[in-house]
C-alpha positions in Angstrom: 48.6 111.1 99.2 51.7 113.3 98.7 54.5 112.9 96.4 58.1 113.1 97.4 61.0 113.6 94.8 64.4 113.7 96.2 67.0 115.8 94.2 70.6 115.8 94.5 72.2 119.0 93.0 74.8 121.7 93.3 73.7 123.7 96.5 73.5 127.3 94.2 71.1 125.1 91.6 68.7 123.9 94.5 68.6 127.4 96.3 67.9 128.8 93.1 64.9 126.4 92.1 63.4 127.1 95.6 63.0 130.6 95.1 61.8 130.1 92.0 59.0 127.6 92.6 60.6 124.3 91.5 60.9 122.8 94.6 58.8 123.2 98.2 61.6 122.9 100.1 65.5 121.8 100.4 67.8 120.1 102.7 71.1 121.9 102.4 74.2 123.2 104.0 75.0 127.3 103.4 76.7 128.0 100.5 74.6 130.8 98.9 74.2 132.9 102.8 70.4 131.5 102.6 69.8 133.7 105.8 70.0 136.6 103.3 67.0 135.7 101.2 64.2 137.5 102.2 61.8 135.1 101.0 62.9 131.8 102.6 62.6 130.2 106.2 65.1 128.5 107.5 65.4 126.0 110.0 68.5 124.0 111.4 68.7 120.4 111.3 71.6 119.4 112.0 75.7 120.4 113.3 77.6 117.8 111.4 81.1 117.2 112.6 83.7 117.7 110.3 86.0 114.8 109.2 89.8 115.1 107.8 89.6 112.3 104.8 93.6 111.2 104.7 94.5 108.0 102.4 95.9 105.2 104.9 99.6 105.8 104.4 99.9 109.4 105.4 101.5 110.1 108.5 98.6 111.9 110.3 96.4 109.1 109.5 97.3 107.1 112.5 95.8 110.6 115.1 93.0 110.3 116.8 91.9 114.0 116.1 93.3 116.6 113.8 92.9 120.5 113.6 93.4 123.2 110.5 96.7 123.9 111.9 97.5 120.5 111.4 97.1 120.7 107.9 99.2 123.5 106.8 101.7 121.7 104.7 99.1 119.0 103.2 97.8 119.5 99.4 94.3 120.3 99.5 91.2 118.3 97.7 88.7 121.3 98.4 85.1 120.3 99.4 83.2 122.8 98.1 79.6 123.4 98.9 78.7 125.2 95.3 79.8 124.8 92.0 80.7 127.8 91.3 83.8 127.6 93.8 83.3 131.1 95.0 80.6 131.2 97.6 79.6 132.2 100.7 80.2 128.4 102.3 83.5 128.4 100.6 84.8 131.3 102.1 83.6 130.8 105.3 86.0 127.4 105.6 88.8 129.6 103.7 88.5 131.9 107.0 89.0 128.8 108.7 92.6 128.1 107.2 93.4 131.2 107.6 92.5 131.9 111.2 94.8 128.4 111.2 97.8 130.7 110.2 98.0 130.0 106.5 96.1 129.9 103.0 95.5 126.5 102.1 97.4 124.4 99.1 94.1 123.9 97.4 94.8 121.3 94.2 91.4 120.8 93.5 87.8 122.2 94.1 84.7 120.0 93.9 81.0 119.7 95.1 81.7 116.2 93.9 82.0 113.9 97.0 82.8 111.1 95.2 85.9 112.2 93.1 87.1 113.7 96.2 87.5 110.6 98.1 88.6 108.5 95.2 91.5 111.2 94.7 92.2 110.4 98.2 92.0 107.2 98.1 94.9 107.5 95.1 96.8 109.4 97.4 96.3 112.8 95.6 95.9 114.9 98.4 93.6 115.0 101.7 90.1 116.5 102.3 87.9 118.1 105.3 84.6 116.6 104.6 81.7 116.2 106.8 81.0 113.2 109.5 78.7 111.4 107.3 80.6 110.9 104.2 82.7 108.0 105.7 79.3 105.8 105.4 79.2 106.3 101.8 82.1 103.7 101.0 82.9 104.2 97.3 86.0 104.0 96.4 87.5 104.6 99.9 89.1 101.4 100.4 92.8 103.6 101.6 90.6 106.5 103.0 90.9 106.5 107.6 88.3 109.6 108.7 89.9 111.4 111.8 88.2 114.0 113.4 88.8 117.6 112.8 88.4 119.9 116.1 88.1 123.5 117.0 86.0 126.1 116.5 83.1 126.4 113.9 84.8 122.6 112.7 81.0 121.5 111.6 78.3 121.5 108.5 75.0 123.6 109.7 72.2 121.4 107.1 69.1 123.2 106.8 65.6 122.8 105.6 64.9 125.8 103.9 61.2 126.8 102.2 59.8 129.9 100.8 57.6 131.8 103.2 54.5 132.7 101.4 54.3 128.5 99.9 50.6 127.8 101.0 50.8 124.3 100.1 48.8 122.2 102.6 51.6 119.1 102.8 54.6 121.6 103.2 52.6 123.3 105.9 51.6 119.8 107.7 55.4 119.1 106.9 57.0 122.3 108.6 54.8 121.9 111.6 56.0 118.3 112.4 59.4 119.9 112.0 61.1 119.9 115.6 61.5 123.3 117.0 65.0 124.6 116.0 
């Protein structure tokens, strides 16, 4: 007898609604430097591999595995993890590029999965997104995935829920929860 919703939303807007009571609990990847807040637990789900999204045509798309330093030259389709564009998960993959050698060519920044790969798919630029994005299959008909190596080349996703929630069904939730 319990209710599940799923919501999809910007990572700062579903953060924000956990802390303030709107939702039990979030699955999520680190934009907003959840390990910060206080109030939350947090638990790991998941390492996703990262994925290089390339539209058929381009020259790298034929590799079987691709690093940052690969990419220096390529015009950027920027996966962000936030809407505002300036977050803790964005700079965290900027560090990446530059520990690469270079600041990236970024043409366009988006928590919007869809437009990125469509723009890919029209040969706009290329994008780093994570493993299970290829599954999704809209619009990315001229997209090839190629796997992105090196270090800290994965998503972290997280279950995140505010410490002092007493609700019974998130507690019977969180204790079926694997140990981290």
């Amino acid at each position: 007898n319990v209710l599940i919703i799923c919501s999809r939303d910007d990572t700062d807007r579903l953060t924000s609604g956990l802390i303030k009571g709107d939702y039990d609990m979030i699955f999520t990847w680190d934009s907003t430097n959840l390990r910060q807040e206080e109030s939350l637990q947090l638990q790991v789900v998941e390492q996703v591999p990262l994925r290089v999204a390339l539209y058929a045509s381009h020259p790298l798309a034929r590799r079987s595995e691709l690093t940052r330093r690969d990419l220096k030259q390529e015009n950027i389709l920027f996966m962000s993890p936030s809407g505002t564009g300036d977050s803790f998960g964005d700079a965290f993959y900027i560090r990446l590029y530059q520990q690469a050698g270079y600041q990236p060519n970024i043409l366009l920044r988006s928590n919007d999965m869809e437009s990125i790969l469509m723009m890919v798919a029209a040969e706009e630029g290329i994008s780093i997104v994570p493993e299970y994005t290829h599954s999704w299959d809209i619009g990315t008909e001229n997209v090839v995935f190629v796997p992105l190596t090196g270090e800290g080349e994965t998503e972290e996703i997280l279950i995140a829920w505010r410490k002092n929630d007493e609700n019974p069904a998130l507690q019977h939730f969180i204790q079926k929860l694997p140990e981290g």
